[in-house]
Every structure is written in C-alpha cells, then in structure tokens.
C-alpha positions as CSV (number, residue, x, y, z in Angstrom):
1,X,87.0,186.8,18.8
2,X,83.3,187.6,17.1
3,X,85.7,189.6,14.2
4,X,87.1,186.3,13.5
5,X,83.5,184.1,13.8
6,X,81.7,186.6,11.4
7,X,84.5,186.6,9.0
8,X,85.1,183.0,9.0
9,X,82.0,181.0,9.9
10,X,80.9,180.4,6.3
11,X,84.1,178.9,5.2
12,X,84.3,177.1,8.5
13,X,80.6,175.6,7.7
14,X,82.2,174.6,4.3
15,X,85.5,172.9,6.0
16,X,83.4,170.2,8.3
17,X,80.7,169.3,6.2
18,X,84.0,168.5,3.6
19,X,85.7,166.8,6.8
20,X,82.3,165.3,8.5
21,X,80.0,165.0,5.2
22,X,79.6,163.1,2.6
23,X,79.2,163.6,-1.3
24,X,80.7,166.9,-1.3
25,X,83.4,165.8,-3.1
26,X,86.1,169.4,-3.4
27,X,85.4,172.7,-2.3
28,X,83.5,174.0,-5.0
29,X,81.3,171.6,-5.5
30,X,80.6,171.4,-1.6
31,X,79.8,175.5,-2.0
32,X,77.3,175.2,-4.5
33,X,75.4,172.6,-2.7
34,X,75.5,174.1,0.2
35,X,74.2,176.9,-1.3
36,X,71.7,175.2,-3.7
37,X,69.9,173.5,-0.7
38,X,70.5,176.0,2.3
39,X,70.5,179.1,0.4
40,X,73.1,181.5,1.6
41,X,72.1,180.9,5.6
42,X,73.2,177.7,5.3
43,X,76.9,178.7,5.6
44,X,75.7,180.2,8.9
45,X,74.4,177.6,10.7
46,X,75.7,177.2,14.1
47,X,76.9,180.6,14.6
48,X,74.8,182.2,17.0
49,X,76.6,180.0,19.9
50,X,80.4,180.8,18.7
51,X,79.6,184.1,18.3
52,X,78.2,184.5,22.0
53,X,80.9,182.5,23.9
54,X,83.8,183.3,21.5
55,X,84.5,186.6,23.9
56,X,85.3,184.6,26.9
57,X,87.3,181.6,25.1
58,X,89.6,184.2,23.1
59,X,89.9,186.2,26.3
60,X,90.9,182.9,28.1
61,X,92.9,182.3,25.3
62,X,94.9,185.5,24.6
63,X,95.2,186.1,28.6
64,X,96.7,183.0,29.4
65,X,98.9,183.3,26.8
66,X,100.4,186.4,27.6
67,X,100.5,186.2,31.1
68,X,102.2,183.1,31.1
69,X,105.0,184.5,29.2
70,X,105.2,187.7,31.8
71,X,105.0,184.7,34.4
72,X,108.1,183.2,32.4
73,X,109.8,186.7,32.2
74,X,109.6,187.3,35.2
75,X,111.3,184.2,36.4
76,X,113.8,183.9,33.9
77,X,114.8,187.6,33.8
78,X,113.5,189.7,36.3
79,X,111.3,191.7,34.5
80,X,107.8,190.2,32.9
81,X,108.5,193.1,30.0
82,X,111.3,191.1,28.9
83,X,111.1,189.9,25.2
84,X,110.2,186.0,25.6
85,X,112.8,183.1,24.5
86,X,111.6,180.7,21.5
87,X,110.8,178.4,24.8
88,X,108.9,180.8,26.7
89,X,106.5,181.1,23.7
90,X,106.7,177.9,22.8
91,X,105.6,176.5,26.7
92,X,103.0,179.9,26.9
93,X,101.2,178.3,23.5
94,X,101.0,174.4,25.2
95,X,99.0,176.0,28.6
96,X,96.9,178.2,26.2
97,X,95.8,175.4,23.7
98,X,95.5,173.1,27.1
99,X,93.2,175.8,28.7
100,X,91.0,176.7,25.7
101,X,89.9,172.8,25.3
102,X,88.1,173.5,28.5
103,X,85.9,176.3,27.4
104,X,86.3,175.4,23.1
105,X,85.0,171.9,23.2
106,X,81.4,172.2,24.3
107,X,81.4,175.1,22.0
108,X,82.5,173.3,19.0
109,X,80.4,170.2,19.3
110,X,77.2,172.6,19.1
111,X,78.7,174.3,16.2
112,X,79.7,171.2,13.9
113,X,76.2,169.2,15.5
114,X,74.7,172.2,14.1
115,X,76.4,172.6,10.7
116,X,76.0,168.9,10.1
117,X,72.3,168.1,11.2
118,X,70.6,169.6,8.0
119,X,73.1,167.4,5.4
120,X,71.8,164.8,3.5
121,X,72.9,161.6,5.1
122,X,72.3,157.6,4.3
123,X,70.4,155.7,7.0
124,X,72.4,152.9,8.5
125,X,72.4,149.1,7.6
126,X,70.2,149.9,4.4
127,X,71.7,150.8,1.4
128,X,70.8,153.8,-0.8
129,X,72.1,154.7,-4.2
130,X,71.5,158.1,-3.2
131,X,71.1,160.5,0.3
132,X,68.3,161.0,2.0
133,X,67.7,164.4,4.1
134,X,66.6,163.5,7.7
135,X,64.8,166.3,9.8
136,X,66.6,168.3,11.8
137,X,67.7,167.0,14.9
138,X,68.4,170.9,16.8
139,X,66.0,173.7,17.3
140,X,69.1,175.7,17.9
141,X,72.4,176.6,20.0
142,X,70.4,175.9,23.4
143,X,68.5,173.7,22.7
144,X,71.4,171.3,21.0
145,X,73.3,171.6,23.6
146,X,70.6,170.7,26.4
147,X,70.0,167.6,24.3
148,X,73.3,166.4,24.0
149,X,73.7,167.0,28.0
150,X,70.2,165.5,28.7
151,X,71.0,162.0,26.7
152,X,74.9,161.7,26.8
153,X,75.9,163.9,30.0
154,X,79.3,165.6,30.7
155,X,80.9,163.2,28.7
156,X,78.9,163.9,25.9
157,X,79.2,167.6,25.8
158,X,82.9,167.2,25.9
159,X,83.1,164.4,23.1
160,X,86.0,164.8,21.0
161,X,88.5,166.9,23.5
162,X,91.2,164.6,23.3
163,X,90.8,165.6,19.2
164,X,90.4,168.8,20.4
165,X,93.6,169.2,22.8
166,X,96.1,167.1,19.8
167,X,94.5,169.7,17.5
168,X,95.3,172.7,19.9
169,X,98.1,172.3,21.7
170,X,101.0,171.9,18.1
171,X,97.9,174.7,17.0
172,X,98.6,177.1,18.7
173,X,102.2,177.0,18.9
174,X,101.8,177.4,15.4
175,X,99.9,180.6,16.1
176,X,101.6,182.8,18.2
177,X,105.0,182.1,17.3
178,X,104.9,182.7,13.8
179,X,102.9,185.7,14.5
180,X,105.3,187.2,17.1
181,X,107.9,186.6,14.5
182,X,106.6,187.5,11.5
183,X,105.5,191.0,13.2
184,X,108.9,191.4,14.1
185,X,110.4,191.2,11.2
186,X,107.7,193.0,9.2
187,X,107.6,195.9,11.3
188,X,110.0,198.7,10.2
189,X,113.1,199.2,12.3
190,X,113.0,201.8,14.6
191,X,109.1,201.3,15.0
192,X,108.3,200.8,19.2
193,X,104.9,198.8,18.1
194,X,103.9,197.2,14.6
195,X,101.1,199.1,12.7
196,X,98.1,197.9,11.5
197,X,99.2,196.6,8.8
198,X,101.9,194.2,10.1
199,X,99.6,193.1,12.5
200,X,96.9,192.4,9.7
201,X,99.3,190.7,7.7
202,X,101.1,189.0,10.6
203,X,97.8,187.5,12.0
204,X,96.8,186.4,8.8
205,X,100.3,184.2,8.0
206,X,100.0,182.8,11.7
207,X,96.2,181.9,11.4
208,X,97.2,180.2,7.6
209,X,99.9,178.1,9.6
210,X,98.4,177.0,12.3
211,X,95.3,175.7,10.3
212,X,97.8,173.9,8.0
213,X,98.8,172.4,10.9
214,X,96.1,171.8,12.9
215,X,94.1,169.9,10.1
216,X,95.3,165.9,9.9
217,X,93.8,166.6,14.0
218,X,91.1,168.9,13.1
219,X,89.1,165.8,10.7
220,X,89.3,163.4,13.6
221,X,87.6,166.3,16.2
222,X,85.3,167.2,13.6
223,X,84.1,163.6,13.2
224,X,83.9,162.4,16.6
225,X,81.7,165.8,16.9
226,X,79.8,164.8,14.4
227,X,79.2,161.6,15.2
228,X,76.2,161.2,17.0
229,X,73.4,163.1,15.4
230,X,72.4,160.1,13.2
231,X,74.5,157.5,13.9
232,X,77.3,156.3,16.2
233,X,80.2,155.0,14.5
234,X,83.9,155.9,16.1
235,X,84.6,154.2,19.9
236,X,87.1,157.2,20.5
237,X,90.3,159.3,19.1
238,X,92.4,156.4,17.1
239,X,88.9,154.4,16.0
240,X,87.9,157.1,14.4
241,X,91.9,157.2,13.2
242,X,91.8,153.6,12.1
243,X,88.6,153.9,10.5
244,X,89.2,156.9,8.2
245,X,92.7,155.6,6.8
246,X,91.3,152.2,6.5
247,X,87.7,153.6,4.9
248,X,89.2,156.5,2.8
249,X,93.2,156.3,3.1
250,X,95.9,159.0,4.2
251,X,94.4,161.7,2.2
252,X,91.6,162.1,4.5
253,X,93.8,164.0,6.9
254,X,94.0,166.4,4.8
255,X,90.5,166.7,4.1
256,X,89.6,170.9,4.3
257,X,93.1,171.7,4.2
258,X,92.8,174.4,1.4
259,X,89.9,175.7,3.0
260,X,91.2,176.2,6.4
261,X,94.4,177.6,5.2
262,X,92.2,180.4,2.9
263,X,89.8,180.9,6.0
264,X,92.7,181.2,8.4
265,X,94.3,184.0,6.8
266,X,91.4,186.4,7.1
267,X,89.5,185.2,10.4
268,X,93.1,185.7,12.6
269,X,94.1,188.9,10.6
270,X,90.6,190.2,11.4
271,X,90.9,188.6,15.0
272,X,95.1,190.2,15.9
273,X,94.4,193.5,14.7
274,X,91.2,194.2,16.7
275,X,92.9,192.6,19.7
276,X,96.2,194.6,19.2
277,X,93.8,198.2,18.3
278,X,91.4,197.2,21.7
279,X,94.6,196.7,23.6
280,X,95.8,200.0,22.2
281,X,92.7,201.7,22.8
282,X,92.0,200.6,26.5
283,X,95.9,201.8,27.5
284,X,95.5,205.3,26.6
C-alpha cells in the first residue's frame, strides 16, 4: 500500500485538481501550473495521511479479498486452495470494494480537501474574469480531518461514499480479475508461482483497467469531496451527476482518464509485487 502512494500520489494530485479544479484545461498544462505555483511539493499535498493509513486499508483490502475466495473454496469444493471460479472472484472483489469504503472514504476526503484547498478558485455569486487564490483552509492531515468532523460530523467525514462504493465495487472487480488472469497466462507453463516480472506487469495491466473503469465514478467522488472547502454546490451523488453533464456535458466523466490509466499502471505494479515478495518472504 505506501509502494503504491509514493509512486502514485503526484499523478494522483494531478488527476483531481483536473476532475475537481478549474482552468487546468489537459494534463500538461495542469502539470506546469501545478508546478509553477506549488513548486514540486505541490504534487504532494495530502500525502502524509494516505501514506499512514494506506497499510490497514490495503490490508483490509487484500485480506478480505482472499479470504473470501478460501471462504468460497471451501464451500464450493472442499478445499479453500482450490483455484477460484470467474464468480468466486467476481463476488470476493464486490465484499472487498464494499469493505474498503468503510476505511477509504474518510481517507480520501482529507487527501482531495487537501490537494484542492491551495487551487486558485472564483468566490461565489461575484464574477471574476480571472481566479483568485484563497488561504488555505488545512494546517494538515489532522487537523483537516478534525475540522471537517468538528463542523459537518460523521456525515461529513464520510461525504461522497456512495461515489466512493459505485466507484469501488465495478473497481475492483476490474482489479483482481484481470490480474489473476493476466498472471496466469503470462507466467510460463510449468512455473508453481509467477515471477516478479509477471506479477509487475500483471499488477500494472489490472491497476490500468480498473482506473479506466473506475473514472466516469471517480469525478463524481472527487467532486462531492471537494465540495465543501469554499463552497457548497452538489445536494448528493446524481446532483452532482446532473450538474456536471448539464454544466460541462458527457465528457466530463472522463475527466483524468489518461492520467489515471498512466498512474494506474505503476502504483498497482509497484503495489502486487511487494504484496506477492512480503507474502513470499513471511512463508519461508
């Protein structure tokens, strides 16, 4: 889990101020500016509270996953060691993506609060030919997420799970299936276990398909996230679903698409083969 935050945070920054933002116009562009008015620590901001809870949510993650197919194994066949059907994965990926929106959603509301405080940002009911930075909202990880429980509550630190579960659930089903599969089939007959490299290359397909995937949901969570620093303007899931097509039209859904496929290649290759090598490691 913190392989796959320290290799893909500063793309990740780049994906919701393109989804969340304004005036970034297409990934380059939203680069540079990042970079030209945040320096090179502005494509880590947020990072610090990923990168200390990412342990436990991948380890929810990854165990519920796998011991739901044993569970399913062991039911269907006998034996919890038996390889898994197409529906066995399929129902192991739904519980996992339910589970994670649990511990993920608190988590990635600080994040994107974070990454999205220090943009420039018009004030509301006046109109501006050009942004105008505001101060910063957050001292930091704690402190935004005291805040955002102090004046919104539970509800508030959980803003955007229903987002967050539409995004997860078809997410990861797109994640551990292609990756069981493509390991399969990329690992050379006769092999017991894949190698290093077929799990590299394995978990970076998987992480490129599921973030394909996963974006048309991933705008809406990333807005209703965002929403709030400044301004409120979504009610809920299909407001903020009305709102975009009606404000900026279908393509909007596929705002960050590029970058989440070019970030999810690397961050889940990074994030399967130190999970597969740990696993390895800790047996023996």
């Amino acid at each position: 889990g913190v392989a796959s935050v320290v290799v893909g945070h500063p793309l990740d920054t780049v994906k919701t101020r393109l989804q969340a933002g304004q005036g970034y116009g297409n990934t380059l562009k939203c680069v540079l500016t990042v970079y030209r008015n945040e320096s090179l620590a502005g494509f880590f901001k947020g990072m610090s509270f990923p990168l200390a809870s990412i342990g436990v949510y991948s380890s929810v993650v990854f165990g519920v996953f796998s011991n739901t197919q044993r569970l399913l194994s062991q039911l269907r066949h006998g034996d919890p060691c038996a390889a898994p059907s197409l529906a066995d994965m399929a129902l192991a990926s739904v519980v996992a993506g339910v589970i994670s929106v649990g511990i993920g959603t608190p988590v990635e509301l600080v994040k994107i609060r974070l990454q999205m405080q220090t943009q420039p940002s018009t004030k509301a009911n006046i109109k501006l030919n050009s942004p105008v930075p505001r101060s910063p909202v957050y001292r930091g990880s704690i402190h935004c997420f005291r805040t955002i429980l102090q004046k919104e509550g539970i509800a508030g630190v959980y803003r955007g799970n229903v987002a967050m579960l539409l995004r997860d659930v078809p997410g990861y089903c797109a994640f551990f299936i292609p990756y069981t599969w493509f390991c399969d089939w990329i690992t050379p007959e006769g092999n017991i276990s894949p190698n290093a490299f077929s799990i590299w290359m394995a978990g970076g397909v998987a992480g490129a398909v599921s973030w394909a995937v996963s974006t048309p949901m991933d705008v809406v969570k990333s807005r209703l996230q965002a929403d709030g620093v400044y301004l409120n303007r979504y009610k809920g899931v299909l407001d903020c679903m009305l709102q975009s097509y009606k404000n900026e039209g279908l393509k909007v859904f596929l705002r960050g698409l590029l970058v989440n496929t070019v970030r999810g290649f690397p961050s889940s290759a990074a994030m399967f083969l130190v999970y597969e090598l740990s696993l390895k490691a800790m047996k023996k």
